[in-house]
C-alpha positions as MATLAB code, in Angstrom:
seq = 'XXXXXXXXXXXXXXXXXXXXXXXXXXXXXXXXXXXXXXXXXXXXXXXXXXXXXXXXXXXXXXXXXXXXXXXXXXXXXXXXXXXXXXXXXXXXXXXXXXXXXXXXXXXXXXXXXXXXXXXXXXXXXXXXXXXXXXXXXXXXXXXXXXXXXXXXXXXXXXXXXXXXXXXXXXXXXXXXXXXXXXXXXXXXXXXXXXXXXXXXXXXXXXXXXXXXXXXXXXXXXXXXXXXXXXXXXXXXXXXXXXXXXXXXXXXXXXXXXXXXXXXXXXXXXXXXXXXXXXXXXXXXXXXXXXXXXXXXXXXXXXXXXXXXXXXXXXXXXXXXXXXXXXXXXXXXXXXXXXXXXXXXXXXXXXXXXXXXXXXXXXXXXXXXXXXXXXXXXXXXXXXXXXXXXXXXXXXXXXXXXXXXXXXXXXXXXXXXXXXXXXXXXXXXXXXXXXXXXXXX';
ca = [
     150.896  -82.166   62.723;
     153.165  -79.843   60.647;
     152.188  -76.595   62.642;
     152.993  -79.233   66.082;
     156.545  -80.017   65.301;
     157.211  -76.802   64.073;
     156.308  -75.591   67.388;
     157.991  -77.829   68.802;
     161.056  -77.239   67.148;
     161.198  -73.356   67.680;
     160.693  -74.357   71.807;
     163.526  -76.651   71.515;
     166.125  -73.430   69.385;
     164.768  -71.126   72.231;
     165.260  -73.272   74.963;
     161.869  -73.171   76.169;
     161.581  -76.594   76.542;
     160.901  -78.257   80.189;
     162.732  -81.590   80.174;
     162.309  -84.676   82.476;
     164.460  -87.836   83.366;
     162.772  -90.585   85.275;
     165.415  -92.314   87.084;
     168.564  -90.421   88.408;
     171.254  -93.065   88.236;
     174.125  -93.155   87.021;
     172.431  -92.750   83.329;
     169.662  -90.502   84.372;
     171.272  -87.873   86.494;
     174.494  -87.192   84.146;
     171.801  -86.785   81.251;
     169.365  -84.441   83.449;
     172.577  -82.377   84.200;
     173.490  -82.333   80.818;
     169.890  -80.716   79.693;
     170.567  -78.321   82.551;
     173.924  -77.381   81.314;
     172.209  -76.370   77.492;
     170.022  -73.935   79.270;
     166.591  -76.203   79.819;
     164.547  -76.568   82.586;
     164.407  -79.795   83.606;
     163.458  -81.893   86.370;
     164.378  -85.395   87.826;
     162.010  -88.260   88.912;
     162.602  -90.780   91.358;
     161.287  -93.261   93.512;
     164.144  -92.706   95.533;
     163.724  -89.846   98.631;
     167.304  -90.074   99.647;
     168.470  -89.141   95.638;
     165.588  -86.675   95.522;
     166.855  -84.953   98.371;
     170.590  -85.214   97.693;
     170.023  -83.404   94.008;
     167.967  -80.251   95.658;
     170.682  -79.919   97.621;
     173.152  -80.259   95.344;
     175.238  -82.944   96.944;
     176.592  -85.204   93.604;
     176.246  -89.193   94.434;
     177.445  -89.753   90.777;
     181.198  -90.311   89.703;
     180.630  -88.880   85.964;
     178.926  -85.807   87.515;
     181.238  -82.605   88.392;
     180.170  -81.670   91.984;
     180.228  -78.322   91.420;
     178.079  -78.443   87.823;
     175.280  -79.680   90.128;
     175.534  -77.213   92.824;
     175.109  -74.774   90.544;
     172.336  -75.831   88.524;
     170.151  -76.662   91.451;
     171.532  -72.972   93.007;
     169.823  -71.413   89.417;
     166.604  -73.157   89.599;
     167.740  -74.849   86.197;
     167.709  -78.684   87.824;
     165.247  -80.047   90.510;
     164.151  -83.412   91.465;
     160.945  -84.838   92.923;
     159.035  -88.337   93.956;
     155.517  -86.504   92.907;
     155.260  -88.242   89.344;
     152.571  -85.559   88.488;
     155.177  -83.405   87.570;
     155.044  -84.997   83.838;
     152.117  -82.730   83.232;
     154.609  -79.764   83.523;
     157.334  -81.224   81.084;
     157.639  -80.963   76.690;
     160.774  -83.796   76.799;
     160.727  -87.187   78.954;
     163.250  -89.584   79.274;
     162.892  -93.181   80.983;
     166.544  -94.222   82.241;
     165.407  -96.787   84.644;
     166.928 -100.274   85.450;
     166.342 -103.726   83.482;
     167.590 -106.202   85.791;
     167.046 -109.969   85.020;
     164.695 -111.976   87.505;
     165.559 -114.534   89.084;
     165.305 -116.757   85.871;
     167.311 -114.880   84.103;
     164.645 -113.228   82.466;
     164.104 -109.348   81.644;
     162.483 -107.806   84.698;
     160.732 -105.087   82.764;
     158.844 -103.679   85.887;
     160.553 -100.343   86.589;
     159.912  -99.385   82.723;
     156.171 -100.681   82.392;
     155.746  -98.409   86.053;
     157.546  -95.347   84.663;
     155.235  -95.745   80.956;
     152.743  -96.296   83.833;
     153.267  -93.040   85.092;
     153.890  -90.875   82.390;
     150.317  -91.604   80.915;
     148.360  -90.356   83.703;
     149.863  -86.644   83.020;
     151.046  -86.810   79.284;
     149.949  -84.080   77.101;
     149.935  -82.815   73.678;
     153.236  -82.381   71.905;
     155.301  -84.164   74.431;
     158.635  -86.223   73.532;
     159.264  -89.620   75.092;
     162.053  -91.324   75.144;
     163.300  -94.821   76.568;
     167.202  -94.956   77.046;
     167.082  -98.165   79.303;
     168.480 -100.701   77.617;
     165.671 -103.299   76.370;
     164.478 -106.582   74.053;
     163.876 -105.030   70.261;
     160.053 -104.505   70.411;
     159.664 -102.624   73.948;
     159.555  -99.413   72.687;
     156.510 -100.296   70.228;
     154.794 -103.353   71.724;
     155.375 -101.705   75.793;
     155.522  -98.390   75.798;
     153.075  -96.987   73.538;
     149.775  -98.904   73.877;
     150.265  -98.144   77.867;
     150.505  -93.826   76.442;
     148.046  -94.357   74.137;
     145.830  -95.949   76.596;
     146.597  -94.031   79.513;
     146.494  -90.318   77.561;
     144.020  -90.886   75.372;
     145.983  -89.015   73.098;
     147.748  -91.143   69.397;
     151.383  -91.349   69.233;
     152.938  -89.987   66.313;
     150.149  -87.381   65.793;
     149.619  -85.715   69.348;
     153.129  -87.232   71.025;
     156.055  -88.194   69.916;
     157.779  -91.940   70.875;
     161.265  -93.189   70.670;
     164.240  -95.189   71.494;
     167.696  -93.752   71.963;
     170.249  -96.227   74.248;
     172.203  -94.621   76.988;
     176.043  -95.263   76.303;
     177.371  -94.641   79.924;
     180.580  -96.070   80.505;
     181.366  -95.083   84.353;
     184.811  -93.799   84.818;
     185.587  -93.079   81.242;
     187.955  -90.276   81.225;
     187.199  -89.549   77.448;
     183.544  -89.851   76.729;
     180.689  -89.079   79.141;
     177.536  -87.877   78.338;
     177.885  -84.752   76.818;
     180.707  -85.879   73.695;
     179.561  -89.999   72.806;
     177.478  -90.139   70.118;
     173.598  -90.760   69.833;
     171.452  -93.465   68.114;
     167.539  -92.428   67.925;
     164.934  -94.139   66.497;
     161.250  -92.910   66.719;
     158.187  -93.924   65.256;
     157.351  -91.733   62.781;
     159.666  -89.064   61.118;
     158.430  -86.264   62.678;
     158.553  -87.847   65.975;
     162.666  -88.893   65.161;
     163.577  -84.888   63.388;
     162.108  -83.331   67.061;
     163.525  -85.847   69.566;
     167.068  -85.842   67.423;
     166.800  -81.773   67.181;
     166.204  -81.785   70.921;
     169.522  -84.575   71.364;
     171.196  -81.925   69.431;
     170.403  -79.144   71.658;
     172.430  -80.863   74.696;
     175.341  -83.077   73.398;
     178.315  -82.625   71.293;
     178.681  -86.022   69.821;
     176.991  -87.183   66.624;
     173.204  -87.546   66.665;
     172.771  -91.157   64.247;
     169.068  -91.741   63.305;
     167.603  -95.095   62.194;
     164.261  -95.959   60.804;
     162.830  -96.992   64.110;
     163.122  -98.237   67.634;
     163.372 -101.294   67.327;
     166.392 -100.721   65.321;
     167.761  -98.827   67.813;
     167.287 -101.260   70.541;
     168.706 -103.971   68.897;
     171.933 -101.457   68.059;
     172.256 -101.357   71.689;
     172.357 -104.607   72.235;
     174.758 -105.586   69.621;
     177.526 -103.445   70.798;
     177.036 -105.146   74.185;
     176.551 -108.519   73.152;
     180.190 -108.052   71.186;
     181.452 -107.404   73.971;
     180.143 -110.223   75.424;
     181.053 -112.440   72.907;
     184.609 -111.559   72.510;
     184.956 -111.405   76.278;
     183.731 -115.301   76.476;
     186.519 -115.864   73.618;
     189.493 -114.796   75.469;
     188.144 -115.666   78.734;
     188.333 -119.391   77.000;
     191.717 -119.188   75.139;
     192.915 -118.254   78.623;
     191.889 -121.432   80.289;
     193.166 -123.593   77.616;
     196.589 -121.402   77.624;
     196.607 -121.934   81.393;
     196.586 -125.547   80.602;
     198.926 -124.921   78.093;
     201.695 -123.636   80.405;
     201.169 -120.322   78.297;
     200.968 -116.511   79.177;
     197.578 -115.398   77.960;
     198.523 -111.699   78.409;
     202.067 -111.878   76.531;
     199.833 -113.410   73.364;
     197.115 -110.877   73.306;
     200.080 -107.921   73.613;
     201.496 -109.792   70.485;
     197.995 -110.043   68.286;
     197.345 -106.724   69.471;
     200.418 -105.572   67.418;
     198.170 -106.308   64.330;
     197.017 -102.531   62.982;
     193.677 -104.120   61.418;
     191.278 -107.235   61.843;
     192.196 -107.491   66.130;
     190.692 -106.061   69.093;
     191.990 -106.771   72.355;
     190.042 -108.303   74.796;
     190.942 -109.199   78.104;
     190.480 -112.536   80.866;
     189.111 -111.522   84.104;
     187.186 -112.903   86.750;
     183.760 -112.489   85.084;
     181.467 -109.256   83.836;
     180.225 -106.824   85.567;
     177.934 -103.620   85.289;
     174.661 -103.069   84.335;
     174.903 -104.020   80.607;
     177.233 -106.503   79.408;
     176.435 -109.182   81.754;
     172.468 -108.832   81.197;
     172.289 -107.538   77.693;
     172.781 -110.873   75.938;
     169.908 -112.488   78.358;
     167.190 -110.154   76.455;
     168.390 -110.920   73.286;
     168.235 -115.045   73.907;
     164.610 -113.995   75.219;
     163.536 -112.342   72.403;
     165.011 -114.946   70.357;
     163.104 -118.057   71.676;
     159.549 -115.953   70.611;
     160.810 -116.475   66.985;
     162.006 -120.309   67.649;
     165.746 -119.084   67.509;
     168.069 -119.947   69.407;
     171.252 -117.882   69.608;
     173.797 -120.641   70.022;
     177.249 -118.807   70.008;
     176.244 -115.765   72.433;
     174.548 -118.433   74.475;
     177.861 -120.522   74.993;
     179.554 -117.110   75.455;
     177.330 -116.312   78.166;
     177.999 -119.750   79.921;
     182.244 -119.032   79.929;
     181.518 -115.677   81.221;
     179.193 -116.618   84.142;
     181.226 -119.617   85.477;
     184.007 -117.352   85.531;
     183.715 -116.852   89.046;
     184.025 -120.638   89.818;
     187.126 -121.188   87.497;
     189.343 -118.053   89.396;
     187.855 -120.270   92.969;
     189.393 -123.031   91.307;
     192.100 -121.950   90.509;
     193.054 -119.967   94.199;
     192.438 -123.650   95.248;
     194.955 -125.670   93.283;
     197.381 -122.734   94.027;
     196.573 -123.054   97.887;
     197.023 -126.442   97.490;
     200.577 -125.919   96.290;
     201.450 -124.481   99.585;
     199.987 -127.269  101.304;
     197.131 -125.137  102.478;
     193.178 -126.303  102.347;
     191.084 -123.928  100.796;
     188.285 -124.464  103.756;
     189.335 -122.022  106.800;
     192.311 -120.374  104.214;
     192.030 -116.760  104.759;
     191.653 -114.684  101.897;
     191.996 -111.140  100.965;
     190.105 -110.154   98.478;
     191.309 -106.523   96.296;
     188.530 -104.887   94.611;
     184.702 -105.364   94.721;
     183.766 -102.918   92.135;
     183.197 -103.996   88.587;
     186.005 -101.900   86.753;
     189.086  -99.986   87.647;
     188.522  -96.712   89.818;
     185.136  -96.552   90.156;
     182.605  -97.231   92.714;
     180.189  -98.900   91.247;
     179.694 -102.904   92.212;
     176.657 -103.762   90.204;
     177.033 -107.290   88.890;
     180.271 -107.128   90.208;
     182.409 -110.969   89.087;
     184.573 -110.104   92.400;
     181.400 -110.277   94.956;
     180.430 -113.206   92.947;
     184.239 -114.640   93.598;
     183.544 -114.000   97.095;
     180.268 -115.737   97.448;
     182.014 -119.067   96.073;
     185.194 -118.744   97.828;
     182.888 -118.538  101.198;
     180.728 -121.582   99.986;
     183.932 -123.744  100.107;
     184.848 -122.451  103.766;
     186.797 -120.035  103.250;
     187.256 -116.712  105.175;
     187.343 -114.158  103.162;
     188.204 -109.922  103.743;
     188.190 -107.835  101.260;
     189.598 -103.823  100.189;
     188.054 -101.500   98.207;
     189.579  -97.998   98.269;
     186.088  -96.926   96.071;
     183.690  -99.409   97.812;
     184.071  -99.027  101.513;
     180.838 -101.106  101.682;
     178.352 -103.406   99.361;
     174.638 -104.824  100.102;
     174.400 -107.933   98.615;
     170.608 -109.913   99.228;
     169.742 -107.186  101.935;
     173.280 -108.468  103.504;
     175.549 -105.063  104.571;
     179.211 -106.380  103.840;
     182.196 -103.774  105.018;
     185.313 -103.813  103.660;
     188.499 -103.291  105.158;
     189.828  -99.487  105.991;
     193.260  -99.914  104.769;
     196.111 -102.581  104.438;
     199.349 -102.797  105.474;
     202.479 -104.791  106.140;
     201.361 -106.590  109.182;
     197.618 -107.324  108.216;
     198.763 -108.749  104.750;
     201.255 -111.640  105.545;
     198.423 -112.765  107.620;
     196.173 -114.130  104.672;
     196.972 -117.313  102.963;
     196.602 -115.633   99.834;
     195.329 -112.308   98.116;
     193.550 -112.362   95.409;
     193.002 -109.007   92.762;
     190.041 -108.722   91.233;
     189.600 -105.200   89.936;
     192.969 -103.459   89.176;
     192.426  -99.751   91.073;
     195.100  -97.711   90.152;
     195.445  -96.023   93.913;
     196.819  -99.483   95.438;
     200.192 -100.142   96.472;
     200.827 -103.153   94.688;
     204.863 -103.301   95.187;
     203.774 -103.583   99.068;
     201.132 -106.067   98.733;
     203.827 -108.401   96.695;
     206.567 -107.611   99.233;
     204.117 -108.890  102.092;
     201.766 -111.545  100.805;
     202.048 -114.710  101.115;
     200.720 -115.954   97.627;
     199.180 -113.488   95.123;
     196.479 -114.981   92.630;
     196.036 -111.854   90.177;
     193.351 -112.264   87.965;
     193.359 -108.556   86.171;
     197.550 -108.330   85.746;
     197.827 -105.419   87.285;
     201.395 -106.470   88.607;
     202.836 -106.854   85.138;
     205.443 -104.400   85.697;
     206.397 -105.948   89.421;
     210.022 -107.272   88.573;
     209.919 -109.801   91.506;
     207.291 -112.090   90.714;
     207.860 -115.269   92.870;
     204.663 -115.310   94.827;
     202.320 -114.274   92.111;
     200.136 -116.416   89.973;
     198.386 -114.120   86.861;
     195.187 -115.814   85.715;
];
């Protein structure tokens, strides 16, 4: 085992190392990239043809990837991508960044990983690191993943492969921290299975490389920093209903706790969560939970604020509607922003397209802009958003509603032409004429 890692260890200082990434998303191709970048080979599985093909080419389909980076790692042979899964046989390092959606009763759908584990253990051979980034229940790593390896390879983990857990930390459109500079939390069973997979982290990022006693610890880390988020989201997404019903400006108190230098962190109201980790991340943890007969009360009555968001901003548009004397059914609505966060493209779990879906359910007609998400697919359904707004369009609608504050909007025009704004982000704070706009 000694004479193994130390093997190991010299491949990793002389970059001899192939790596692989299962899943080239938008956790899985700014990681292969990054491997690239430190001078390994590595190479990119997906189910995917169309993002196959786009990375040999070396056209980017990834916001937090620099165009040009991949162009030029595919033009040296250093990054490649495939379908043919037999591939693993040629790689030392594997990471699994697949998705973890929740079925359809709001349980994890743990498919994608179980396939990719699946996958790996038809070619897996001696020496080789693996290592699940998707986020996952405490346990997956240890009660999923390595009986299906074991099985599969014949081979024992900790002895002839090494096993761990380190959680992706991909915020999309983060101008500060990508990839390459956030820190890293492994955990791997066994220690000599955590000092190569943490040596190899080393190898390709900048930030910190944090090591805990096992995967499970890990996992859980990773969902704790989400489920925070959660939490505290649900909070002020409740203070600013009652403050509503208080005749109070939930913004104008959070800028005055936020003065506080210690003990406060500002959280903000919106029209729900989105992405692929706040909004499910909870939902694993409650599942895990029940298997010990606990129930996780407070995140549980977080997660019920947070996901009847979407009904409370419909509810809201219609008491404002009705204000104007205008019915909600057959009001026409423009909707601003579909994607889940400011200036990005990404819509997955996306509050806004779950606005839409229960403004339409009460008759309304809704249109919507997205200067990032021309188009969405919602159910198999192709929805297309407008081209552009102007003047002449806008005092059309019976009201306008903003639901992700883009910063490449023209909000003075929108308030200078709409009818009634219902702005559920306050992105028109600084708008000094504010007659026809209602913040949430």
């Amino acid at each position: 085992m000694e004479i193994l890692k130390q093997k190991i260890l010299q491949k990793i200082e002389n970059r001899e190392i192939v790596a692989g990434v299962i899943g080239l998303g938008y956790v899985g191709l700014p990681l292969a990239v990054e491997k690239a970048k430190a001078g390994f080979k590595t190479i990119g599985f997906d189910i995917q043809q169309r993002k196959v093909e786009m990375v040999n080419t070396g056209h980017n389909y990834i916001g937090d990837v620099v165009d040009s980076d991949l162009e030029l790692l595919v033009e040296k042979g250093l990054l490649s991508a495939t379908t043919d899964f037999s591939f693993v046989q040629n790689v030392d390092f594997i990471a699994i960044c697949v998705p973890t959606p929740l079925d359809k009763h709001q349980e994890p759908d743990i498919k994608y990983v179980r396939d990719a584990a699946m996958a790996i253990a038809k070619y897996l051979r001696k020496g080789t690191m693996v290592v699940l980034e998707s986020t996952t229940y405490p346990g997956t790593t240890e009660e999923l993943i390595r009986p299906i390896l074991e099985k599969g390879s014949n081979l024992k983990c900790g002895e002839e492969f090494y096993l761990g857990f380190s959680p992706e930390r991909v915020d999309p459109g983060n101008l500060i921290y990508k990839t390459k500079n956030t820190p890293k939390v492994v955990g791997a069973i066994g220690e000599d299975a955590k000092e190569v997979i943490s040596a190899m982290y080393r190898a390709v990022l900048e930030g910190d490389i944090y090591t805990v006693s096992s995967p499970a610890i890990a996992e859980m880390e990773k969902i704790l920093e989400n489920t925070y988020r959660n939490i505290n989201i649900g909070l002020i997404n409740e203070i600013g209903r009652l403050c509503h019903e208080m005749e109070i400006s939930v913004w104008e108190v959070i800028d005055a706790a936020k003065t506080k230098p210690y003990g406060f962190q500002a959280f903000y109201p919106g029209p729900g969560l989105g992405g692929h980790c706040i909004p499910l991340d909870p939902y694993y943890l409650t599942w895990k939970a029940r298997e010990y007969g606990f129930h996780t009360t407070l995140i549980e009555n977080s997660m019920v604020i947070n996901d009847s968001q979407p009904e409370y901003c419909v509810e809201r548009a219609m008491h404002i509607l009705n204000r104007y004397k205008k019915a909600i059914n057959g009001a026409k609505i423009l909707m601003l922003g579909v994607a889940y966060k400011q200036d990005i493209d990404d819509y997955r779990e996306s509050p806004a397209i779950k606005v839409i879906e229960e403004l339409e359910k009460v008759g309304a007609e809704v249109s919507y802009y997205d200067p990032w998400v021309p188009e969405y697919y919602k159910n198999g359904r192709r929805v297309k958003g407008l081209k552009e707004i102007f003047p002449e369009m806008i005092e059309k609608f019976d009201l306008v509603m903003i639901t992700t504050a883009h910063t490449n909007v023209d909000y003075g025009m929108i308030q200078k032409y709409a009818k009634i704004i219902f702005d559920t982000k306050n992105v028109m704070k600084n708008l000094k004429n504010r007659d026809n706009i209602e913040v949430l």
